[in-house]
ChimeraX commands (.cxc) that place a marker at each C-alpha (Angstrom):
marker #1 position 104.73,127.89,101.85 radius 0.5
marker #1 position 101.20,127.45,102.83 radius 0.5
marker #1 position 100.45,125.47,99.52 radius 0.5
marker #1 position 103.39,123.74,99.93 radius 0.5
marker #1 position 102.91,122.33,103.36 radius 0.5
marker #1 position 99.66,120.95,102.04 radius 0.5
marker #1 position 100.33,119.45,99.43 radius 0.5
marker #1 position 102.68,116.78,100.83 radius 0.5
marker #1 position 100.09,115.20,102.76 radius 0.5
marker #1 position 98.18,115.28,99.80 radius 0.5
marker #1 position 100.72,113.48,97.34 radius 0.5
marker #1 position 101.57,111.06,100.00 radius 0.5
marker #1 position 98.04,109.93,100.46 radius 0.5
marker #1 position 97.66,109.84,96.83 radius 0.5
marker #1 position 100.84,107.60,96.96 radius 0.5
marker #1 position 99.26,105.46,99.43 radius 0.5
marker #1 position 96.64,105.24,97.64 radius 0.5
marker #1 position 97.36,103.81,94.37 radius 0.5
marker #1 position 99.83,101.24,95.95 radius 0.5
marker #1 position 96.94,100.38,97.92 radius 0.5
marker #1 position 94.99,100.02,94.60 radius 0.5
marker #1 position 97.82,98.22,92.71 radius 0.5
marker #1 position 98.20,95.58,95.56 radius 0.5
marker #1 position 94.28,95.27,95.52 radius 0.5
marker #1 position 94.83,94.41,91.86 radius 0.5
marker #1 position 97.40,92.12,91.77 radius 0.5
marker #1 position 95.63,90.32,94.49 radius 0.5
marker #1 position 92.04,90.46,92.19 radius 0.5
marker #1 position 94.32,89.45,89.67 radius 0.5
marker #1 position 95.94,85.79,91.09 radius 0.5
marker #1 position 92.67,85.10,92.54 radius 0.5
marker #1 position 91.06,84.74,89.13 radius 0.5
marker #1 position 93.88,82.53,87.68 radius 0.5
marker #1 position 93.24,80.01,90.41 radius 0.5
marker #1 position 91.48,76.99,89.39 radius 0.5
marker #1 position 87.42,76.70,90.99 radius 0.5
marker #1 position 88.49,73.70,92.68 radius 0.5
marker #1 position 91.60,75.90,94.72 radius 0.5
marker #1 position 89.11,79.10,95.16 radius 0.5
marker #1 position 86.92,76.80,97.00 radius 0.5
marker #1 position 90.08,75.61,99.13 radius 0.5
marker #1 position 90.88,79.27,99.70 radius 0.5
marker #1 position 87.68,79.85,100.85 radius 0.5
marker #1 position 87.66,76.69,103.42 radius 0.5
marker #1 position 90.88,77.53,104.56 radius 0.5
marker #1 position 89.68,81.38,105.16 radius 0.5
marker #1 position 86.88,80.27,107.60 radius 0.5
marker #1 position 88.70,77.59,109.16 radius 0.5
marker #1 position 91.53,79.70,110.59 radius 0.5
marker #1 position 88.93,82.23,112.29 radius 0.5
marker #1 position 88.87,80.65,115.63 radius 0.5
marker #1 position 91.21,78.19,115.34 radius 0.5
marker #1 position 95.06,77.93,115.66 radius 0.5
marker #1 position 96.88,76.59,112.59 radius 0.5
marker #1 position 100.02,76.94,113.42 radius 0.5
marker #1 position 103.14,78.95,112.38 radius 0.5
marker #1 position 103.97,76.80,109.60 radius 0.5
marker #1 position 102.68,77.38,105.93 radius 0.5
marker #1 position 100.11,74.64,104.74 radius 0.5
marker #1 position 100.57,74.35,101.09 radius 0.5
marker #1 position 97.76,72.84,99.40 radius 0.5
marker #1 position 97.63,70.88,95.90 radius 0.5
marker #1 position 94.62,69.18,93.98 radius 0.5
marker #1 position 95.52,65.94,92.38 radius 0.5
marker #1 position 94.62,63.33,90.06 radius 0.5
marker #1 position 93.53,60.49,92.48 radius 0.5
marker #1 position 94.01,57.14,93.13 radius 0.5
marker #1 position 91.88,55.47,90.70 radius 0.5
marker #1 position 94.25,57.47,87.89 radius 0.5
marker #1 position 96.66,55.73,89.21 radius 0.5
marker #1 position 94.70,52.21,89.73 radius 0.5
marker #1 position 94.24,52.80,85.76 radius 0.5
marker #1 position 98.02,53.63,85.22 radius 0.5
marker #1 position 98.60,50.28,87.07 radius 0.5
marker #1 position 96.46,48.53,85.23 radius 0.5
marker #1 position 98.20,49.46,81.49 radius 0.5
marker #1 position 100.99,49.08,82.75 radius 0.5
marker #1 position 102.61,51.81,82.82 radius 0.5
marker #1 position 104.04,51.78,87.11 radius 0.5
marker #1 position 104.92,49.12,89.13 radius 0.5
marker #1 position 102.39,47.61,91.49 radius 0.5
marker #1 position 102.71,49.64,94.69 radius 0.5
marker #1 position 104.83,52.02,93.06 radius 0.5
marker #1 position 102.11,54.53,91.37 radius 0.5
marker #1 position 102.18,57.27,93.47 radius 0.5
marker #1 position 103.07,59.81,90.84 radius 0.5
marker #1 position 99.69,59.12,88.74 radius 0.5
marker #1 position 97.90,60.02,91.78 radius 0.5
marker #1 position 99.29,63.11,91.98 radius 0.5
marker #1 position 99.11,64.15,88.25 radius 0.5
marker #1 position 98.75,68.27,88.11 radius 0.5
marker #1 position 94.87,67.60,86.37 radius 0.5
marker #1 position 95.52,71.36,85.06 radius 0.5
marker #1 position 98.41,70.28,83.07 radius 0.5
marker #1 position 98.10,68.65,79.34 radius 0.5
marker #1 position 100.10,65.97,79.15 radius 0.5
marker #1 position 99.81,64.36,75.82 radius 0.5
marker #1 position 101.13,60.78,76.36 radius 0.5
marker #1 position 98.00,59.49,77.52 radius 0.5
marker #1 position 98.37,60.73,80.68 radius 0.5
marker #1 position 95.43,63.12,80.18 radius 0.5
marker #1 position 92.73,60.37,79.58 radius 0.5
marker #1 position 93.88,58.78,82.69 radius 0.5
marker #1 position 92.83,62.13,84.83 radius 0.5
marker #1 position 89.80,62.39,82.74 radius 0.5
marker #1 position 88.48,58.98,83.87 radius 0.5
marker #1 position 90.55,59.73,87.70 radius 0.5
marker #1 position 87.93,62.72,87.57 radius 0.5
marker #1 position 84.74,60.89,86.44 radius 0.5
marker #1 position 84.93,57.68,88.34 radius 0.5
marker #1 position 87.51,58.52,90.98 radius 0.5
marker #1 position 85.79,59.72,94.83 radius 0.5
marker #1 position 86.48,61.14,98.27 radius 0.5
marker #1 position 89.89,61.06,99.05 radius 0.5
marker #1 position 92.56,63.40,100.94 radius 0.5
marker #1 position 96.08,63.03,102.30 radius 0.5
marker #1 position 98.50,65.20,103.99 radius 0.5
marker #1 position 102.02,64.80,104.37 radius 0.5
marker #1 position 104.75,65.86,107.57 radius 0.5
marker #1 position 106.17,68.99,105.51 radius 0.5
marker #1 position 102.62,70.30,105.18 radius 0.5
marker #1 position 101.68,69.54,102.30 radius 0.5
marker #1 position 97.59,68.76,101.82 radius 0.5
marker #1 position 96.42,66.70,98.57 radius 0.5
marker #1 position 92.49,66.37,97.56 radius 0.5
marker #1 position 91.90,64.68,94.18 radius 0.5
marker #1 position 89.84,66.56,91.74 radius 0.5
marker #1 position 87.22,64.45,92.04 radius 0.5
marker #1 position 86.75,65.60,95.36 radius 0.5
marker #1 position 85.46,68.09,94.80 radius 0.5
marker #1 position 82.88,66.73,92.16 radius 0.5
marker #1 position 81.76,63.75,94.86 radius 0.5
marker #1 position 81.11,66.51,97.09 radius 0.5
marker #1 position 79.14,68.75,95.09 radius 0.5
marker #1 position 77.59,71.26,96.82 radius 0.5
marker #1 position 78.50,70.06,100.49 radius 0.5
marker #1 position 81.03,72.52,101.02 radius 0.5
marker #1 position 80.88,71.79,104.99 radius 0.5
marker #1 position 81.55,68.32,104.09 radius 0.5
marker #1 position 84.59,69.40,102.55 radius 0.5
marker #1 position 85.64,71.85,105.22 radius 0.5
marker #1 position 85.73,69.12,107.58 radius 0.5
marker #1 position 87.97,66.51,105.35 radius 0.5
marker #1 position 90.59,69.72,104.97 radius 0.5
marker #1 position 90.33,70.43,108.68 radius 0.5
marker #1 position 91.01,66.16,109.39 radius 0.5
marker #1 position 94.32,66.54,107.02 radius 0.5
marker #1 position 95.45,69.75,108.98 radius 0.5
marker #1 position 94.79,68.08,111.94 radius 0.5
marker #1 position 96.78,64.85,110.73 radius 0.5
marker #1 position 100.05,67.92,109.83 radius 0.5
marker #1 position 99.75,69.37,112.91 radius 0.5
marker #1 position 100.00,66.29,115.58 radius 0.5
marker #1 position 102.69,65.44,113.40 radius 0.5
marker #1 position 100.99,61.78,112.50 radius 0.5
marker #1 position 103.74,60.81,110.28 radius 0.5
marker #1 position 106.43,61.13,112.52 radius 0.5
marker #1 position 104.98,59.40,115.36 radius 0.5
marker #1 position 104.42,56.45,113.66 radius 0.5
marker #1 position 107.48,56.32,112.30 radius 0.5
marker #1 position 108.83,56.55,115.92 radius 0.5
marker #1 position 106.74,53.97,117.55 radius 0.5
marker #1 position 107.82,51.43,114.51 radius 0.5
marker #1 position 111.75,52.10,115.05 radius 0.5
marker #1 position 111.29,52.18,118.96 radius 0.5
marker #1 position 108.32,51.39,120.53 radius 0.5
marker #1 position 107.64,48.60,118.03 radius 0.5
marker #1 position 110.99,47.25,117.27 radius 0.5
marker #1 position 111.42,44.16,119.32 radius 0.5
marker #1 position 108.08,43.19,117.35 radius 0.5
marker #1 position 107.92,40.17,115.09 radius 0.5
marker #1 position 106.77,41.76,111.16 radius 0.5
marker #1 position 103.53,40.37,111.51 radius 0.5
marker #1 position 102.54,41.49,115.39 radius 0.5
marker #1 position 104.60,45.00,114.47 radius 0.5
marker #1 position 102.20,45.49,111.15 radius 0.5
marker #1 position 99.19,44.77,113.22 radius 0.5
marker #1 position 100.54,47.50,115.76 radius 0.5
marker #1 position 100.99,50.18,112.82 radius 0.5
marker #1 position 97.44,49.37,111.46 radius 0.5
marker #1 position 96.19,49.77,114.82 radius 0.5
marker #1 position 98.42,53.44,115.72 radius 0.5
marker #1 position 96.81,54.52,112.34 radius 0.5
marker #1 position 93.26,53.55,112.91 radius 0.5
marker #1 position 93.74,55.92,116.04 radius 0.5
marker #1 position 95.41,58.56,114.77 radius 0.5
marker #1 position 92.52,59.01,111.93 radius 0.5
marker #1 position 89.82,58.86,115.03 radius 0.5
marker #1 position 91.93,61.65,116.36 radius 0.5
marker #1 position 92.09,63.67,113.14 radius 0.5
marker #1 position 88.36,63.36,113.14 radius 0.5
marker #1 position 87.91,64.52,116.58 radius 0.5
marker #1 position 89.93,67.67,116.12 radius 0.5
marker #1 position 88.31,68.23,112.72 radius 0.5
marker #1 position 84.58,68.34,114.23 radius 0.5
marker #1 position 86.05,71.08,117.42 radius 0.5
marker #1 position 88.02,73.21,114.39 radius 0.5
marker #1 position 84.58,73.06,112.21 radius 0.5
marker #1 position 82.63,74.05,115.85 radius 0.5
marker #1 position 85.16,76.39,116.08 radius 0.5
marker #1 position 85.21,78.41,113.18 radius 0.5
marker #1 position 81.01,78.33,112.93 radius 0.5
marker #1 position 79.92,75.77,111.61 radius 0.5
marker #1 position 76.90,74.15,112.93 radius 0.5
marker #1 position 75.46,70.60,113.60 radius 0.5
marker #1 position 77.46,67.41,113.28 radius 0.5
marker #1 position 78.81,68.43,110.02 radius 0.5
marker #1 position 81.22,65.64,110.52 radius 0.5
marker #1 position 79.34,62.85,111.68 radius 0.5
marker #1 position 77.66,63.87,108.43 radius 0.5
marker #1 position 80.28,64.17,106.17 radius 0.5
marker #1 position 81.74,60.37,107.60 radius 0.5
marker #1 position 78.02,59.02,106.55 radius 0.5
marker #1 position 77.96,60.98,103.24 radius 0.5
marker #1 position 81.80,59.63,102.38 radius 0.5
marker #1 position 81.48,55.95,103.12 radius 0.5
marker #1 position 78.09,56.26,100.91 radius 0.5
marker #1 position 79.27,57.42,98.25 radius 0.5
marker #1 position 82.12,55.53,97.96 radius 0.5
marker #1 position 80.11,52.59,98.59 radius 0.5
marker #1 position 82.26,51.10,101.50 radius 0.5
marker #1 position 80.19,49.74,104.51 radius 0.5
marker #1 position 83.35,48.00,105.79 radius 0.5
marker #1 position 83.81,46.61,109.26 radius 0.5
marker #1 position 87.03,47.42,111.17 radius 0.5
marker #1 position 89.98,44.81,110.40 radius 0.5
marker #1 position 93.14,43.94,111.85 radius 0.5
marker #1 position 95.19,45.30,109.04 radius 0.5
marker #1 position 92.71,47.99,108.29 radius 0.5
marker #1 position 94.31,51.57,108.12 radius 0.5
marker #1 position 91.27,52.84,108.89 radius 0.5
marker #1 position 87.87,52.65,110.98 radius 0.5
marker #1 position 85.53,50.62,109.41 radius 0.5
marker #1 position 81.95,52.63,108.92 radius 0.5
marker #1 position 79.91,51.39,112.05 radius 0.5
marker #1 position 83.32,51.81,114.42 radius 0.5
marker #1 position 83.94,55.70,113.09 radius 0.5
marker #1 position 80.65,57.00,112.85 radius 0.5
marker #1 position 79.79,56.13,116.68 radius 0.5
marker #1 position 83.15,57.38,117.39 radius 0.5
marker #1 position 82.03,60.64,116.36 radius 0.5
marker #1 position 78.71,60.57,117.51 radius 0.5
marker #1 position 79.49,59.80,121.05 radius 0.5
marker #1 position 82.60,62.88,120.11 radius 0.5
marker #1 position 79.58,65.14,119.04 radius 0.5
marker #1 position 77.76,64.40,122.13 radius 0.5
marker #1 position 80.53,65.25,124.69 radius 0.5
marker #1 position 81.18,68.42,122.45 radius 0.5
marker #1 position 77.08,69.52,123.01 radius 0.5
marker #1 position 77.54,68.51,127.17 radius 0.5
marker #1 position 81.00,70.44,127.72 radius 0.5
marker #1 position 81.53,73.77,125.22 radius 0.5
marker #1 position 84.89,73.89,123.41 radius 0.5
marker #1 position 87.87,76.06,125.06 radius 0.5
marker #1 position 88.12,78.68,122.94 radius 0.5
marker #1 position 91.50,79.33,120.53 radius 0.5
marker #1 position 92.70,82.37,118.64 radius 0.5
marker #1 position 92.25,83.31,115.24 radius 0.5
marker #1 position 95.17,82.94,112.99 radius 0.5
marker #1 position 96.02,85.42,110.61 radius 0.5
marker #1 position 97.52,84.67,107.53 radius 0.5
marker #1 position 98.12,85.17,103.80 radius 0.5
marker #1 position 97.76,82.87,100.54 radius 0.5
marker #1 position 99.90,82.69,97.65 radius 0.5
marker #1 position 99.05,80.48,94.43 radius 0.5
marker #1 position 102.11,79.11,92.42 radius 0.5
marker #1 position 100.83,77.22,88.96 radius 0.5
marker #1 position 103.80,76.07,88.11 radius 0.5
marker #1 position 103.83,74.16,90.90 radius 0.5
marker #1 position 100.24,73.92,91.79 radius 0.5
marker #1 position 100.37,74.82,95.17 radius 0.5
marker #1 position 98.24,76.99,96.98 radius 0.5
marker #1 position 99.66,78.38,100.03 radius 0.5
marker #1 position 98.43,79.50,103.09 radius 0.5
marker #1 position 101.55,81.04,105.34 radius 0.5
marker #1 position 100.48,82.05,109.08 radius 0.5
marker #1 position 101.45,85.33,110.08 radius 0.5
marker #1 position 102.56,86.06,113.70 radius 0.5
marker link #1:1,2 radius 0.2
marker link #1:2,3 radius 0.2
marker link #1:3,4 radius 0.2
marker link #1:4,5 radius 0.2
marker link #1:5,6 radius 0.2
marker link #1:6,7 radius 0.2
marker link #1:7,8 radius 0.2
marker link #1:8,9 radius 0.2
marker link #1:9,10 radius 0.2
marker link #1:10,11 radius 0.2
marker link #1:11,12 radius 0.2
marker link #1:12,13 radius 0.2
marker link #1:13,14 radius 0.2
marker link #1:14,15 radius 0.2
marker link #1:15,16 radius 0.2
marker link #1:16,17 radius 0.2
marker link #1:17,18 radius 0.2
marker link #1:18,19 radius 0.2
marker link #1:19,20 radius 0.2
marker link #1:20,21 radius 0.2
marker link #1:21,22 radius 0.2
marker link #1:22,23 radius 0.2
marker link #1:23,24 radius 0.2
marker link #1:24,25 radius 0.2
marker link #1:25,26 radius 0.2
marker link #1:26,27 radius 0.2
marker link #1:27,28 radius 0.2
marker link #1:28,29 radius 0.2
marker link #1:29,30 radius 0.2
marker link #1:30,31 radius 0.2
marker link #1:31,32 radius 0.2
marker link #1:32,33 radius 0.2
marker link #1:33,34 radius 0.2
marker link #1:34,35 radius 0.2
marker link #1:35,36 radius 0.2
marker link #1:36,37 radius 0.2
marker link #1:37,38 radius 0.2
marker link #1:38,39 radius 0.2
marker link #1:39,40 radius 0.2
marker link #1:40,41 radius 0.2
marker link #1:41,42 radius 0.2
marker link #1:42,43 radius 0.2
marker link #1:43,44 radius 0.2
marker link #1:44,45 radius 0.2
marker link #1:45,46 radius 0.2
marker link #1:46,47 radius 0.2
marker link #1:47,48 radius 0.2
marker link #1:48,49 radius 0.2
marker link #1:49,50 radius 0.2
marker link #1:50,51 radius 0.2
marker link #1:51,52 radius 0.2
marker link #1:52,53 radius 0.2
marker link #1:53,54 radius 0.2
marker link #1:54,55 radius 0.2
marker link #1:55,56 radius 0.2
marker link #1:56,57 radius 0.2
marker link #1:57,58 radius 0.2
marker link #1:58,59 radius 0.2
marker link #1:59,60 radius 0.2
marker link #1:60,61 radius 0.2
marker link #1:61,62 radius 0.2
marker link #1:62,63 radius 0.2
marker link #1:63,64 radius 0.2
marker link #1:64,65 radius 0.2
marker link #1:65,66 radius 0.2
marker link #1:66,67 radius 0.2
marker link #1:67,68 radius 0.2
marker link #1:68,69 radius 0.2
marker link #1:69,70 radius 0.2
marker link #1:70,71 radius 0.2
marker link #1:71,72 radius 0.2
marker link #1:72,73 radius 0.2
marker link #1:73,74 radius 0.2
marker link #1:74,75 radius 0.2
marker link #1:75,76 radius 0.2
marker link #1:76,77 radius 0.2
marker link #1:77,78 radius 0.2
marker link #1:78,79 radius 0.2
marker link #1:79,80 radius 0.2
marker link #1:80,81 radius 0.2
marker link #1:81,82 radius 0.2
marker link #1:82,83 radius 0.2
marker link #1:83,84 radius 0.2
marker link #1:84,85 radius 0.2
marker link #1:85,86 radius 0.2
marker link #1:86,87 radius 0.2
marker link #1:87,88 radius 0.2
marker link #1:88,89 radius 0.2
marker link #1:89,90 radius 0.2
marker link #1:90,91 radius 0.2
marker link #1:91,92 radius 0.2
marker link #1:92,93 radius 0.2
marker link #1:93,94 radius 0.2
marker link #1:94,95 radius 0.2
marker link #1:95,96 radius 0.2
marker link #1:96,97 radius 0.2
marker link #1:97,98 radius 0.2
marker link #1:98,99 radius 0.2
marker link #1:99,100 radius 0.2
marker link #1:100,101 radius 0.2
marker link #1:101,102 radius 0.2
marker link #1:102,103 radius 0.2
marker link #1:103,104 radius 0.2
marker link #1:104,105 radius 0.2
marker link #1:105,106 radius 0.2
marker link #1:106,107 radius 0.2
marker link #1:107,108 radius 0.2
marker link #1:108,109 radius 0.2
marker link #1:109,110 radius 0.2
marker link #1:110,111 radius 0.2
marker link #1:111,112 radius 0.2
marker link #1:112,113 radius 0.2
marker link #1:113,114 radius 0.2
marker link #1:114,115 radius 0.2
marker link #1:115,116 radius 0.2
marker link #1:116,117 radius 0.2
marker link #1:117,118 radius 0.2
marker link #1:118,119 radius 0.2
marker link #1:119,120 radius 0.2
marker link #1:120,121 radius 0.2
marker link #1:121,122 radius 0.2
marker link #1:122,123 radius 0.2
marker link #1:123,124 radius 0.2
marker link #1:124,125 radius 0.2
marker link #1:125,126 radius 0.2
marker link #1:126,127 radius 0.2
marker link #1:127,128 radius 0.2
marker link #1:128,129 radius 0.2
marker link #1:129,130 radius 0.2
marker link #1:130,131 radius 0.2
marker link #1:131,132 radius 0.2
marker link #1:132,133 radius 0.2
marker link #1:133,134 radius 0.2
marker link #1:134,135 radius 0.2
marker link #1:135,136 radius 0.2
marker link #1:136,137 radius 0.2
marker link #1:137,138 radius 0.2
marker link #1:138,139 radius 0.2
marker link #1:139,140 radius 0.2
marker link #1:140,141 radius 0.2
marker link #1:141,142 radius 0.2
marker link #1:142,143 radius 0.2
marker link #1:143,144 radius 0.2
marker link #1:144,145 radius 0.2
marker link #1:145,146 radius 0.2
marker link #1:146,147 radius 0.2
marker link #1:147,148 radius 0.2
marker link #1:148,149 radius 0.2
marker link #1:149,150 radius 0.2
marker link #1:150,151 radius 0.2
marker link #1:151,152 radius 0.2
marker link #1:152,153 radius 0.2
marker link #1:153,154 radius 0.2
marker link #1:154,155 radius 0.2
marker link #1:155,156 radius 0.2
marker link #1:156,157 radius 0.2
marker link #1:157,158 radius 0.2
marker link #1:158,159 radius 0.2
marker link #1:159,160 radius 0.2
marker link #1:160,161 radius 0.2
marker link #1:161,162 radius 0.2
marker link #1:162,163 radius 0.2
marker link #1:163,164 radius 0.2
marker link #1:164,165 radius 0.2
marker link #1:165,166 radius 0.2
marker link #1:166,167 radius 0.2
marker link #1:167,168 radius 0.2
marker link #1:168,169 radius 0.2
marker link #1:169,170 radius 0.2
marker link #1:170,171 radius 0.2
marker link #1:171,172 radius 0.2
marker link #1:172,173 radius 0.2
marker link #1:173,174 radius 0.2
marker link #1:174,175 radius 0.2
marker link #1:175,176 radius 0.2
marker link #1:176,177 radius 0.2
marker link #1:177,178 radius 0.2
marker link #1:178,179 radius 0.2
marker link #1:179,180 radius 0.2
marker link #1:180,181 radius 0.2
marker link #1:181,182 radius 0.2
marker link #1:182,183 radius 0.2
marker link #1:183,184 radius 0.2
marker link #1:184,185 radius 0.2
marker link #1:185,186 radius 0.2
marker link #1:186,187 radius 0.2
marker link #1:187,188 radius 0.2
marker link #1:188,189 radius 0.2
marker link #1:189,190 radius 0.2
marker link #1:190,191 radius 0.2
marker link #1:191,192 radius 0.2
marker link #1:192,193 radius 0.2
marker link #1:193,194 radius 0.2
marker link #1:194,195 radius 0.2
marker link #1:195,196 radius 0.2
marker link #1:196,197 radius 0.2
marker link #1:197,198 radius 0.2
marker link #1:198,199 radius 0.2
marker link #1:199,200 radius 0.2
marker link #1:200,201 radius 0.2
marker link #1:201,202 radius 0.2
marker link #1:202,203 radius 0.2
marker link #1:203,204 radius 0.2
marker link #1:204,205 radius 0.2
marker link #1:205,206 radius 0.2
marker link #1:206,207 radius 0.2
marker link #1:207,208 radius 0.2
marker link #1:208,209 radius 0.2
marker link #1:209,210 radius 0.2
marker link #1:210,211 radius 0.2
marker link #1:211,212 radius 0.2
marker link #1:212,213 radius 0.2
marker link #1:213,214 radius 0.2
marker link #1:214,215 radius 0.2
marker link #1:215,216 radius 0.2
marker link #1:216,217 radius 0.2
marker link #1:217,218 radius 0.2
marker link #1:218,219 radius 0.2
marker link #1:219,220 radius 0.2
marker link #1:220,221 radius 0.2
marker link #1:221,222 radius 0.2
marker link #1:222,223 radius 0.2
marker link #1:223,224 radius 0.2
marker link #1:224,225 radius 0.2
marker link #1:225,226 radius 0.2
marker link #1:226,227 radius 0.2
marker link #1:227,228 radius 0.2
marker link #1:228,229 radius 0.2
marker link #1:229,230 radius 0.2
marker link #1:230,231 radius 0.2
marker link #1:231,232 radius 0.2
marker link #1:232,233 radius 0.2
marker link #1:233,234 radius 0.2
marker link #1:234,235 radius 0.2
marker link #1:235,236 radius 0.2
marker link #1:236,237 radius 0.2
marker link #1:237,238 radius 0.2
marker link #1:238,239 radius 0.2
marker link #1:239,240 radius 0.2
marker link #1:240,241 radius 0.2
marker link #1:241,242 radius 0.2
marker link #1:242,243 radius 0.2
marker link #1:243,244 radius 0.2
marker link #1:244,245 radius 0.2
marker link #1:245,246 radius 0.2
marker link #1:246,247 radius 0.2
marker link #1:247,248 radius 0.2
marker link #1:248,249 radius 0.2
marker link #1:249,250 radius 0.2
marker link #1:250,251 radius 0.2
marker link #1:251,252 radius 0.2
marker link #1:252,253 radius 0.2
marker link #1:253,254 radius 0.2
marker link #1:254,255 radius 0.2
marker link #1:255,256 radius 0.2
marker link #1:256,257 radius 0.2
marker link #1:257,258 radius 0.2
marker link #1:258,259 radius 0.2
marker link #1:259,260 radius 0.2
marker link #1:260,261 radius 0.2
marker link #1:261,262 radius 0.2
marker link #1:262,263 radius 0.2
marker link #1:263,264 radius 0.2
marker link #1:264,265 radius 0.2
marker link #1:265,266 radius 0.2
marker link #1:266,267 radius 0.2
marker link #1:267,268 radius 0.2
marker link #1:268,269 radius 0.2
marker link #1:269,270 radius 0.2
marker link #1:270,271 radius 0.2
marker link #1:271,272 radius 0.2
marker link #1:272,273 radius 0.2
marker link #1:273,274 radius 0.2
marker link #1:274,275 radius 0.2
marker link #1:275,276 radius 0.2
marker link #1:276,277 radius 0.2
marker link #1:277,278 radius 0.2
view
């Protein structure tokens, strides 16, 4: 009986233990199918929810070909003008063999900084992203952190309510110069909340005042702001930011929980996903 009575305990921690190892293996195991470019997302991600509440819904994450694949698909005509989202968001792991593939190899080489979220959730960086950005993985932290910010004030929607409500009564002209000018605020308000999550989660210095200098250079755009610019022009965003950067240094952040969460990777549909956990 003696024996017995031991030797439960015994099994059942050597139960616990190999599931314990199996799950560590099949989580070792996904983790080296994911693409560098994803592992370096993970790994963002990772340090941007410690100290920082991303919500409770999942943020699913996809690289992409870019917008000068699809500049190029435009230009052979194979889309419509206005009409080439889908070569923009090519899966660059996937062979195509229609041509398609050349188009993401030149996307990748000559293509730059870019990122945009939509209202489900869903957060797209071109490949070349991650090439323009090279090293500068704080750079990158803070463009993921402005698209998370853009998902969680719910950017999308807003604007779509101001131009069916708010903006109605307007003329097309006056109510496109309104839009222009909602989204050239809510982008200095992504940018804001994207320098406190970085502060947040530890990183240190203006990372984004650095990153904004570091984008418009390499993408070689100096432009001033416009009427029917989307965005900030680079002199308008920048001192945004600094003056953001120097209210941050004279009045500490209010702190925010951590949020816990878990990741799964789908190839198929190249989507890494990061799913908050209460």
């Amino acid at each position: 009986m003696t024996f017995t009575k031991r030797a439960r305990p015994t099994a059942l921690l050597v139960g616990l233990g190999l599931l314990a190892g199996a799950a560590a293996l099949a989580t070792w195991a996904w983790q080296r199918r994911l693409p560098p470019e994803l592992r370096t997302l993970k790994r963002v991600v990772e340090r941007l929810s410690r100290g920082n509440d991303l919500g409770t819904q999942p943020i699913a994450f996809m690289v992409g070909s870019g917008s000068y694949a699809a500049y190029l698909a435009e230009q052979r005509g194979l889309c419509k003008p206005n009409q080439c989202e889908l070569f923009a968001q090519l899966n660059p792991y996937k062979r195509y063999a229609n041509g398609w593939d050349e188009l993401m190899r030149q996307g990748y080489a000559l293509g730059d900084i870019q990122g945009w979220s939509t209202s489900s959730g869903t957060v797209v960086f071109p490949r070349a992203t991650f090439r323009a950005y090279g090293h500068h993985e704080g750079y990158l932290a803070c463009t993921v952190a402005h698209e998370i910010a853009h998902f969680r004030r719910h950017h999308v929607f807003k604007s779509s309510y101001q131009e069916h409500h708010n903006f109605k009564a307007l003329k097309e002209k006056p109510k496109e110069l309104a839009l222009m000018r909602l989204s050239r605020q809510q982008e200095l308000e992504a940018d804001r909340d994207a320098a406190d999550m970085m502060a947040r989660a530890g990183y240190k210095g203006r990372v984004c005042q650095q990153e904004l200098e570091f984008a418009h250079r390499s993408a070689g755009d100096g432009s001033a702001t416009e009427p029917e610019s989307t965005h900030p022009g680079y002199e308008e965003r920048v001192k945004a930011m600094r003056l953001h950067y120097d209210a941050m240094e004279k009045k500490p952040l209010k702190a925010q929980g951590s949020t816990r969460g878990s990741f799964r990777y789908d190839a198929t549909d190249n989507l890494l996903t990061f799913s908050p956990q209460p």
